[in-house]
N, C-alpha and C positions, 0 to 999 in steps of 0.2 A: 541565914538568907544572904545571898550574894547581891553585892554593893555593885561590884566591877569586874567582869571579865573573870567571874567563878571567885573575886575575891571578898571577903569577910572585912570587916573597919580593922581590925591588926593587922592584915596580911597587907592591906591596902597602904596603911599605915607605914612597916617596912618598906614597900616596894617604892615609895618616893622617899625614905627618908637616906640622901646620901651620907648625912656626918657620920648614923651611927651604920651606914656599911662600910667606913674607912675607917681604922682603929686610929689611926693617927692623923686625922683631920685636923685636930686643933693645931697639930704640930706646923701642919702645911700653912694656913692661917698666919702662926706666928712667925715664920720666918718669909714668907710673903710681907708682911707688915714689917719687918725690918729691913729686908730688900728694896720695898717700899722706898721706904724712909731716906735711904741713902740716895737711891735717885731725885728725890723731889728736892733733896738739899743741894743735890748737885745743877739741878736746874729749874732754877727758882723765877725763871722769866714772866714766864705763863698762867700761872698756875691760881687758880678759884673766880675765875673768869664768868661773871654773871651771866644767865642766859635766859631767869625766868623770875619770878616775883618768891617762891617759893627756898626756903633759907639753903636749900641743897638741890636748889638749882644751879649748879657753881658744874665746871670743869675745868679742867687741865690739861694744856696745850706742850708736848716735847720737840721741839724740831729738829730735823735731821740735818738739816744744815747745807741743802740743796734747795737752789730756789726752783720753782714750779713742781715738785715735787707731791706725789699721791699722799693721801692722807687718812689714818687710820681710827675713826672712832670708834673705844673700845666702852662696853657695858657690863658693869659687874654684878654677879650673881649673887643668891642669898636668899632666893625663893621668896624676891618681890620685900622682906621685911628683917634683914641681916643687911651687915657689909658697907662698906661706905668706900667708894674710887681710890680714897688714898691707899686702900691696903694692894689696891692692882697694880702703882705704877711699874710692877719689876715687870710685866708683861711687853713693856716698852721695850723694853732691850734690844729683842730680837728684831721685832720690825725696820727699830731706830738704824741698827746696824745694817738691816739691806736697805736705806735712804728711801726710810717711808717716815713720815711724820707720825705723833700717834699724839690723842687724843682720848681724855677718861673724860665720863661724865658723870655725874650724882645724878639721884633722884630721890623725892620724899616716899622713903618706905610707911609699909602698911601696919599696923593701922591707922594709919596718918591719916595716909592716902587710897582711896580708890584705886584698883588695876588700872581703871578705866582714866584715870590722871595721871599716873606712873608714864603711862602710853604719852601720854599727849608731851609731858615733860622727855620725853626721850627724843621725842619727831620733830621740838624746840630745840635739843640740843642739837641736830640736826640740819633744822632751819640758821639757827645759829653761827656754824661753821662755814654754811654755804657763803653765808653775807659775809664774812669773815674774810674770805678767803685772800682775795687780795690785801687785806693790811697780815696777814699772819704769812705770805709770800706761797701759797700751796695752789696745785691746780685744782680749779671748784668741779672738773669734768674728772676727777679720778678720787671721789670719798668715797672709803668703805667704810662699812657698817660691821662690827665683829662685837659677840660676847658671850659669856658662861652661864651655863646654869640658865636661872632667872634672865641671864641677858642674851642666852642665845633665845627666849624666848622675845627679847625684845627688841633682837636684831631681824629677826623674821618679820614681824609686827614694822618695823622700820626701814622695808625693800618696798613696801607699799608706796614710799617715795621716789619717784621715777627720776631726781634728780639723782639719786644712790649709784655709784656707777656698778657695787656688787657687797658681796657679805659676807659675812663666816660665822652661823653659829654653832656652837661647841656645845656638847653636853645639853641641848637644851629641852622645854617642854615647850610642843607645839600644839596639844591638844589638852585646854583644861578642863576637862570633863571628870575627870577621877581626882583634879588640884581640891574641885569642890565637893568631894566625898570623903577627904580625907583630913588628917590636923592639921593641913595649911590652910584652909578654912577658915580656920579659928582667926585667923588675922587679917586675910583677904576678905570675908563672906561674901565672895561672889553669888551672883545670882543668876538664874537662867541667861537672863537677856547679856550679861557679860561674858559669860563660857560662849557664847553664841556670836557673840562681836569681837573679842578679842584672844579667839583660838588662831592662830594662825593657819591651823589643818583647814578653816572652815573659810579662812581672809585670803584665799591664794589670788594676787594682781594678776589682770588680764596680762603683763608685759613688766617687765623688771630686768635689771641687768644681774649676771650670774651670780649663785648663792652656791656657797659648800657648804655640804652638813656635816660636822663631824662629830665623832663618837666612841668612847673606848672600850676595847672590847671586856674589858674587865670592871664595866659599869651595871648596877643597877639592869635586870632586864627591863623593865619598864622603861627606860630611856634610851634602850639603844634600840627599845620596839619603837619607840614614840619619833626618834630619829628617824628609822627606816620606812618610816611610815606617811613621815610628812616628807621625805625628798622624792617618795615612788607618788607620792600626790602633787609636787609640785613639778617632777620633770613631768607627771603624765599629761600636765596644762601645754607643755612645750618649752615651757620653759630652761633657760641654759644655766647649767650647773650641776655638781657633780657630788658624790655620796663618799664619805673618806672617814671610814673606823680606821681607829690605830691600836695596833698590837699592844699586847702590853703595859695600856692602862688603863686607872682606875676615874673616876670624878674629880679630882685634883690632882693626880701625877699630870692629865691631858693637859694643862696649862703651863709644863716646862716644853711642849713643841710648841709656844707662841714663846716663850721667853729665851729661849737658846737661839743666838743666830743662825745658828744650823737645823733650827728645829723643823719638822713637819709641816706644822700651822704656820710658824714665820715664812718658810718659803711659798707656802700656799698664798698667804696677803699677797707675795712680789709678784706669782704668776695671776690675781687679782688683776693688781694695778698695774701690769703690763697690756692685759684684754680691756683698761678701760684707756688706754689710749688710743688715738683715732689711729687704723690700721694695725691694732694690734691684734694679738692673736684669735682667731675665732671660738667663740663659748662654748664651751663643752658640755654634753649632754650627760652623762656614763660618769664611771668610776674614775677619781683623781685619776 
């Protein structure tokens, strides 16, 4: 009997599970984590920054070393119960290099934690940075919201804040309806009323500042359906922002265009954080 969309609990099983469609996931993992590592040593200012009661309520502040300066907080993936910020900081790089600030945050994974507290701990790191703003030298009218996986689902979930001036999520899931028919489950157990309050396909803001959705073409069909699916429901609200698959990769290749100064996703933040300045350039509806 079909679970989903003609699919069976195995079929359903593969079609979210990204590590075991990248043969060398773990690989990406480890040397992310030591790329990591070498940035956080190098800038050791900022860094486990309390913002909630909760022990990985902590983030990580990089500055680009412009004062008023846009600002990027990013969210790491792991499907809500993996991962922890310090393995992202190499995602810095690129942004830091077109003088964007950037910003990791933790949050208590599942089964710690509820989705439904993941969310709230995100929307604090959030609140957090706004207050912040002035002592950390960033302008509070130009924070983006960006993240992977797990975090492009909780950069979606986190445009609901009309303080946001825009987003970028990557790879993510915007509709958990099939999260809770398959083994991610097993960690989350989400329940009706959760798939129903914190789907993003189903939470789209009367009004938000622009969001990219982006996605690789070499991903998981399931996620680059669930991509195309929440940007043609979120431009159809009116809202501004634009649909950007990239050629050529997979679930974890997509995160060397935010870490290359020249990358894809890096330049996408710049042209971000140039529409949230007053008179910048007008939001786009359509295709990057």
């Amino acid at each position: 009997m079909s679970l989903y969309r003609g699919m069976q609990r195995a079929a359903l099983d593969a079609a979210y599970n990204n590590s075991a469609a990248v043969a060398d996931s773990a690989e990406y993992l480890a040397r992310w984590t030591e790329r990591s590592e070498r940035i956080r040593r190098a800038r050791p200012g900022h860094l486990d920054r309390r913002f909630g009661e909760a022990p990985r309520a902590r983030l990580d502040y990089f500055a680009c070393g412009r004062p008023g300066a846009a600002t990027l907080l990013f969210i790491h993936g792991g499907y809500w119960q993996r991962n922890a910020k310090e393995i992202f900081a190499f995602v810095a790089e690129g942004p830091l290099a077109r003088g964007i600030n950037v910003a990791l945050t933790g949050y208590t994974l599942a089964p710690a934690a509820r989705l439904t507290q993941i969310v709230a701990e995100v929307r604090g790191a959030i609140a957090h940075l706004l207050a912040s703003a002035d002592s950390l030298g960033f302008d509070r009218h130009r924070l983006l919201v960006s993240g992977w996986s797990a975090g492009g689902h909780l950069t979606a979930m986190g445009m609901s804040d009309a303080r946001v001036a825009g987003g970028l999520a990557i790879s993510g899931i915007f509709d958990l309806t099939p999260i809770r028919l398959c083994y991610l489950n097993d960690a989350l157990a989400l329940d009706e009323r959760e798939v129903a309050e914190l789907s993003p396909l189903r939470q789209i803001p009367k009004r938000a500042g622009p969001l990219t959705v982006a996605v690789g073409d070499l991903e998981l069909p399931e996620l680059q359906r669930q991509s195309a699916d929440y940007f043609a429901a979120w431009s159809g609200r009116g809202l501004p922002g634009c649909f950007l698959p990239l050629s050529g990769h997979h679930h974890f290749s997509i995160l060397e265009e935010m870490a290359q100064p020249d990358g894809r996703l890096a330049l996408e933040v710049e042209a971000l954080s140039r529409m949230a300045r007053p008179g910048g350039t007008a939001p786009r509806a359509a295709a990057c």
